[in-house]
C-alpha positions in Angstrom: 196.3 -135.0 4.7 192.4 -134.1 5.6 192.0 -131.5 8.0 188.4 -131.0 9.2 186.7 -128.7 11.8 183.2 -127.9 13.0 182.3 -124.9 15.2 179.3 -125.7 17.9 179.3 -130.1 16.5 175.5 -130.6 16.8 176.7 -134.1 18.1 179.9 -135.7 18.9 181.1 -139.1 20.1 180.1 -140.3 23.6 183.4 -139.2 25.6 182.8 -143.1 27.5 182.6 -144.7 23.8 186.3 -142.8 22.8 187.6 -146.2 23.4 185.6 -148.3 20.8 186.2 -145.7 18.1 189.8 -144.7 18.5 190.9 -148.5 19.8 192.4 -149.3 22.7 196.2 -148.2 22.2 194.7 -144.5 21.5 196.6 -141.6 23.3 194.7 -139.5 25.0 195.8 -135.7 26.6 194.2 -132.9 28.4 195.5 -129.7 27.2 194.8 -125.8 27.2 193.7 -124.1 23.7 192.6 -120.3 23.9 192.7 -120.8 27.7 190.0 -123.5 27.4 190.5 -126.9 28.6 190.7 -129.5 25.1 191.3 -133.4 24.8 193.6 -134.9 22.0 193.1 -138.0 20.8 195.7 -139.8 18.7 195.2 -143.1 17.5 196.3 -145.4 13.9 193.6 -147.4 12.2 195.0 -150.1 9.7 192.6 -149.5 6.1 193.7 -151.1 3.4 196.6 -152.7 4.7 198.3 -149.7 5.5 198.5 -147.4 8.6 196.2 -144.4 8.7 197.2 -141.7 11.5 194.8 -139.5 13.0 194.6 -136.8 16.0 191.4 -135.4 17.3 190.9 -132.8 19.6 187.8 -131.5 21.5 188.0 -128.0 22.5 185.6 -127.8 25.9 183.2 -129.8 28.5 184.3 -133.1 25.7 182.6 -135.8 29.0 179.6 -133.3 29.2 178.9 -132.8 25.5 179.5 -129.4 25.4 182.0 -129.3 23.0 182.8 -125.7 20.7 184.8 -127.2 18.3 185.9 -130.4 17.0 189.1 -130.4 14.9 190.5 -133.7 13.2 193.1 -134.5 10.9 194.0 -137.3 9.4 197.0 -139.0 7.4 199.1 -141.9 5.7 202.4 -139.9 7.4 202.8 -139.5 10.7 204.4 -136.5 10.3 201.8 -134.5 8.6 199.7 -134.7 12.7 202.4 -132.5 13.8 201.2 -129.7 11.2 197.7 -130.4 12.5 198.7 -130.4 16.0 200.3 -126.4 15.3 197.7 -125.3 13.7 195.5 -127.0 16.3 197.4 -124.4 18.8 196.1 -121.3 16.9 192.8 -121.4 18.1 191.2 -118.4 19.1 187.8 -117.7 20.0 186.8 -113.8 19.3 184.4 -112.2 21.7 181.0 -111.3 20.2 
C-alpha cells in the first residue's frame, strides 16, 4: 500500500475535472474530519492488467480550492483502503 499526504497542497485537481481523473464509476462522499467538511473519492484504475484501488480525500473548501490537506492511498487489495480510510479519521488539526 502507498499512503501519501500533503498539508496546505499548493495545487490540487479541479473539483469539475474529478470525473476525468477518477473515471466515471468513482464514488464520491461528503464527510466530517476534525469537524471540517472533507470529500472521499474512491475509484479502481486497471494498470497492468490488474485492478489498482485508491481513496482520496480532501479535507476543506475541495470546489473552491481551498483545500488543508490532501490524503491518498493506494492499493492492489481492496482491503488495505479500509486502513487508509481509519487513519484518514484521525485527523486533527492543532491550534497555533
Amino acid at each position: 500500500m502507498r499512503f501519501m499526504f500533503v498539508h496546505k497542497p499548493m495545487s490540487i485537481l479541479s473539483y469539475d475535472k474529478r470525473e476525468q481523473k477518477f473515471g466515471k464509476d468513482f464514488q464520491e462522499r461528503v464527510i466530517e474530519i476534525a469537524r471540517r467538511k472533507a470529500y472521499l473519492f474512491e475509484y479502481i484504475q486497471i494498470e497492468k492488467g490488474h485492478k489498482r484501488y485508491y481513496t482520496d480525500l480532501y479535507i476543506g473548501d475541495f470546489p473552491h480550492g481551498e483545500v488543508r490537506l490532501w490524503m491518498e492511498a493506494e492499493s492492489w487489495q481492496p482491503t488495505d483502503l479500509e486502513i487508509a480510510k481509519k487513519i484518514f479519521r484521525t485527523v486533527e488539526f492543532l491550534k497555533p
